[in-house]
C-alpha positions, 0 to 999 in steps of 0.5 A: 250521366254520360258513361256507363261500364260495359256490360258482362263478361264478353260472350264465347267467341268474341272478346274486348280487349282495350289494350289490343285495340289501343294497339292495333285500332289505327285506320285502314280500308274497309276491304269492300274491294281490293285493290280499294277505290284509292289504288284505282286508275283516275283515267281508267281507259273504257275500252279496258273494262269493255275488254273485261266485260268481253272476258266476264261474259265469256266466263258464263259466270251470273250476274248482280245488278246494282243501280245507284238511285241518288235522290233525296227529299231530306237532306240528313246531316250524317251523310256522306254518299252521293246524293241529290236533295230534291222535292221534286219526283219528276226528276226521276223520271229522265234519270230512269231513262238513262239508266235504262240506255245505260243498262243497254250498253252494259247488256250487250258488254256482258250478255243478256242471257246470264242469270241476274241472281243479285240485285241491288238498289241503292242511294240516295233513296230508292223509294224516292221514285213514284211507283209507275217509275220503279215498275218502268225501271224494272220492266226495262231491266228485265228486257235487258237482262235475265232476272230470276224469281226463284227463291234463291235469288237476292234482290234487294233495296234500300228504304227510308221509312219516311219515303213509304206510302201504301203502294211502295211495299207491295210495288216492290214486292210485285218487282221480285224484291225478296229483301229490304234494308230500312234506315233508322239511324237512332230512335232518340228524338234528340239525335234525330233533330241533330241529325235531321232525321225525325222518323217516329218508331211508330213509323218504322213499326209499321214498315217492317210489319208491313214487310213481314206481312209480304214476306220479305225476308233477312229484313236489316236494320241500319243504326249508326252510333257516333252521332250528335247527343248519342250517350252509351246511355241514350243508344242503349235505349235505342238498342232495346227498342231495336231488339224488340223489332227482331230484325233479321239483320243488323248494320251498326255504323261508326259514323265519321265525322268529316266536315270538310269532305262532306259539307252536309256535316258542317250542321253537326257541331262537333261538341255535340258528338260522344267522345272517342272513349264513349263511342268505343263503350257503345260499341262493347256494349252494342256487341255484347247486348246483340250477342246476348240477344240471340244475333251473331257477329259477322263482322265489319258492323254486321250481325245476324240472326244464326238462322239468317243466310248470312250466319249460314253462309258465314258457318258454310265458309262460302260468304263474300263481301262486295261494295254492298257488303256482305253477301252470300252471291260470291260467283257474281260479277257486278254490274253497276248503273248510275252515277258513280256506280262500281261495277267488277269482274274477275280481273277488274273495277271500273267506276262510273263518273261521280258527277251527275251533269257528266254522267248525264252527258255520257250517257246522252251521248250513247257511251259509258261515264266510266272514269276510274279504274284498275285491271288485277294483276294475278298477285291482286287477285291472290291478295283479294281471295286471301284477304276475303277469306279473312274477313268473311270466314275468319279463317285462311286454309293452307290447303284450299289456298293451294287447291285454288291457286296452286301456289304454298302459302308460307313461300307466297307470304313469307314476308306478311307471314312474319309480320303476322307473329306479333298478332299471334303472339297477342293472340288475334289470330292463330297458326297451327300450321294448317290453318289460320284461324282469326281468334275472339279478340281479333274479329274486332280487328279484323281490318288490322289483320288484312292489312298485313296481307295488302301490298299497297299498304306494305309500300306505303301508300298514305291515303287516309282512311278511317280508323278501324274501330 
């Protein structure tokens, strides 16, 4: 077998309609940013994101701190992001030090006295660093910057399970990590070999027993469907042996299959992968069981528990997505460190070098490897609030778009306001007049929706992205 109906009629506040995505499931960014990466300048002047820490700083607003970390020791078919697959752990060591010569111009641009409420370690796989190195890092950072250990902040990092020995948890926890995300990807023996990832679930078992035990909190889980041997059937199974873990959080991918962008991916045979029709029935399924589970749609591949401080912030209308995703920090500017890194302020991206050796130079030369970016004229800025306001709250309120930006919302967009109509009238999103209010069928959709509101995309622009759904 390799198809399976959907499950149930769909759950209150959320609805799969086949004919409105058939419509409406075309590409389109995933928002992480706006402008997105693609509007960046690619000879983006450091002295312009010098002036925009400069304007940052003065601003007092905190901080989050990310730090890209892009070593591997197993090389997984799927993957797209940057990364170096090595055995060998003393490569991180000089790595580290960069980082921290880094983090000492980036301390001095932006200030070492504003508080570090976010904190995020990304990959690659973070727990790649042995031990001594992570506390290295850490101790550096907190020379440099004002990290918190209140309970209120949030710092977190990326695990691989497989990369996990008796030391690493309780290191990270001694570190002031709060929150974890593991990678499991699938629990299917057969896709994992496709894929060349075996991680028994025994093993992710125990890291995620081990976290509760430490008292980790909003621990996620990351799954990704679309991958090689995958059937509704087969990522069912997954699904349950999932839901029986209780995570507090969940991502759940579309994986995209690129092979000529990221060659690791030329090792999956593409008659191997589900069809567009099987994948699309994984997804309704995978929903529907997660809501019948107890987790509530975010959006964008992220559910969470109603008690998690997603689901509350969500509920609040104060959360916020950023180039990790959701989060409930939106006062913070970023401060990225390491290769290819994005870092933001108010009014500006700017990103570091992609290339590993390059970026090295730069920082050995005791300057910054920044190469791309964008300054925000105030249109983007409206533009990024009306569209985050969207995607995270599912809503946009005429009044408070007013309150904020002193400007009326029907004048501002009157041209995407008439754009909108076919979607009101398919019934994705609503208008009374005070509020717009994206509706069940449109939450899937929400990507299409901001679309509506993205200059770049008005005008034109051709860059590929992937598709919606």
């Amino acid at each position: 077998m390799t198809s399976i109906a959907p499950q149930a009629p769909s759950l209150p506040g959320f609805i799969w309609d086949d004919a409105l995505i058939q419509r409406y499931d075309l590409s389109g960014p995933r928002y992480t940013s706006y402008p997105t990466a693609v509007e960046f300048d690619q000879n983006y002047p450091i002295q312009h994101m010098a002036e925009a820490a400069a304007r940052s700083k003065a601003s007092g607003r905190s901080l989050s701190l990310y730090t890209h970390l892009p070593f591997c020791a197993h090389l997984c078919y799927y993957c797209a992001c940057n990364k170096v697959i090595t055995k060998k752990r003393d490569k991180a060591l000089p790595y580290v030090n960069r980082l921290l010569n880094e983090a000492a111009l980036q301390s001095e641009l932006f200030g070492a006295d504003r508080p570090v409420t976010q904190l995020h370690w990304g990959g690659g796989t973070p727990t790649f660093l042995p031990a001594d190195v992570m506390k290295m890092l850490m101790q550096g950072y907190n020379e440099l910057f004002n990290l918190q250990s209140d309970s209120e902040r949030d710092y977190s990092v990326e695990i691989d399970p497989r990369e996990v020995d008796l030391d690493t948890l309780p290191t990270l926890r001694e570190l002031g990590f709060n929150r974890i995300s593991l990678g499991v990807q699938d629990v299917n023996t057969k896709v994992q070999k496709a894929v060349n990832r075996i991680q028994p679930r025994a093993l992710t078992e125990a890291v995620l027993d081990e976290a509760r035990r430490l008292d980790f909190r909003s621990i996620n889980l990351d799954l990704i469907y679309g991958l090689p041997h995958q059937t509704p059937e087969s990522f069912a199974e997954t699904l349950e042996a999932v839901i029986e873990m209780s995570p507090d959080r969940l991502s759940v991918f579309s994986y995209a299959h690129l092979p000529d962008r990221f060659y690791p991916q030329t090792r999956i045979l593409a008659h191997t992968l589900p069809t567009p029709q099987q994948k699309l029935t994984i997804l309704h399924n995978t929903i529907n069981r997660l809501l019948e589970a107890g987790y509530e749609y975010i959006g964008m591949d992220h559910f969470a528990k109603p008690d998690d401080s997603l689901a509350v912030a969500q509920r609040e209308g104060r959360l916020h997505r950023n180039f990790q995703g959701y989060t409930t920090h939106s006062e913070c500017d970023l401060v990225s460190l390491g290769v290819s890194a994005i870092g933001q302020t108010d009014d500006a991206y700017f990103q570091n070098n992609h290339d590993l050796p390059s970026w090295e130079s730069a920082i050995d030369s005791g300057r910054l490897a920044i190469t791309k970016g964008v300054n925000l004229t105030r249109d983007d800025r409206i533009r990024r609030w009306v569209i985050g306001q969207l995607i995270c709250q599912f809503r946009l309120d005429r009044q408070q778009f007013a309150d904020v930006w002193k400007e009326d919302l029907d004048r501002y967009f009157s041209d995407e306001l008439n754009r909108l109509k076919p979607m009101v009238q398919d019934e994705l999103i609503s208008d009374d007049s005070r509020l717009l209010q994206v509706q069940p069928a449109g939450r899937l959709l929400i990507r299409a929706i901001c679309q509506i509101f993205d200059l770049y995309r008005k005008e034109g622009a051709s860059q590929r992205f992937s598709r919606i759904i």
